[in-house]
VMD Tcl script that draws the C-alpha trace (Angstrom):
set ca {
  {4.54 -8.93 13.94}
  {4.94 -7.69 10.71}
  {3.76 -9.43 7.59}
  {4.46 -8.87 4.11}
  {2.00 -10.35 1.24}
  {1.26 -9.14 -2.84}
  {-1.55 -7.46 -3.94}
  {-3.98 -9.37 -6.72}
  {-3.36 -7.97 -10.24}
  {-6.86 -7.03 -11.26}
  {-7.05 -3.18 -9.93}
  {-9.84 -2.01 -7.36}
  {-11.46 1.70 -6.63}
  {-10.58 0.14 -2.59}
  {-6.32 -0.46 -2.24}
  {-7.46 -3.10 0.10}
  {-9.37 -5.00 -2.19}
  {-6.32 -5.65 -3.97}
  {-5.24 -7.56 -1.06}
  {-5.19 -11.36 -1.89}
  {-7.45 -13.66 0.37}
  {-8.78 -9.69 2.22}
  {-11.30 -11.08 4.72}
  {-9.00 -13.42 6.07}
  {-5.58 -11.18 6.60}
  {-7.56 -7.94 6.90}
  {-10.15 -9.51 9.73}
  {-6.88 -10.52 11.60}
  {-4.40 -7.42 11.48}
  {-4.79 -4.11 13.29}
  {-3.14 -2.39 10.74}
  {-2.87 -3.24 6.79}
  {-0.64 -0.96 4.29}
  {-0.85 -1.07 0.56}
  {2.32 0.67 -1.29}
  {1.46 0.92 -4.91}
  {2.58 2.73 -8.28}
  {0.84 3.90 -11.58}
  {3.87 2.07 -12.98}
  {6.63 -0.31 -12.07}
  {9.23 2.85 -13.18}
  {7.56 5.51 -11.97}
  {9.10 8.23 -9.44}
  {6.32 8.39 -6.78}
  {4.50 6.02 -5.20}
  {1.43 6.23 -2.57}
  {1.23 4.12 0.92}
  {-2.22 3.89 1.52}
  {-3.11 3.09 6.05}
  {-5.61 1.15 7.70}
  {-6.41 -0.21 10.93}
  {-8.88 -0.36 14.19}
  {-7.37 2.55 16.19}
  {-6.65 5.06 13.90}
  {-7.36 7.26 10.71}
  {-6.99 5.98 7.33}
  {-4.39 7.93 6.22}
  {-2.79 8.15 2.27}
  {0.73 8.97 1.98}
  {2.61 10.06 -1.31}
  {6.19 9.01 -1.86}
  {8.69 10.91 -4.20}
  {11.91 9.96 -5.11}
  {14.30 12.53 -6.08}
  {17.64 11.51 -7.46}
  {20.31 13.81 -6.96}
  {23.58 13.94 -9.35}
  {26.80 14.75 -7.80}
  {28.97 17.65 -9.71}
}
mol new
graphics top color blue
foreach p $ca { graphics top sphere $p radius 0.5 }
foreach p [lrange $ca 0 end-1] q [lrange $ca 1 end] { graphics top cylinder $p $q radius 0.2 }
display resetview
């Protein structure tokens, strides 16, 4: 099952902090991802990975847009 909820608005030094109601949804899932962005226009974005099995991990998106000739 996959599960998608929003983040609170008042930033955190922990991405999962930003999750809304955390020790509820985070004491339940085996995994919890956080996608954010500086800002709502900005090119690149980091997915930040939790969970019970595995590394935290902290990927960083970039999206390129490409002009055809």
């Amino acid at each position: 099952m996959f599960i998608v909820h929003h983040t609170r608005k008042m930033p955190s030094k922990d991405k999962f902090d930003m999750i809304s109601e955390t020790n509820g949804l985070l004491g339940a899932a085996d995994r919890a991802f956080v996608l954010s962005k500086k800002n709502r226009t900005d090119n690149e974005a980091t997915l930040d990975i939790t969970g019970r099995d595995q590394q935290d991990m902290r990927l960083k998106f970039i999206l390129k847009v490409y002009k055809s000739a």
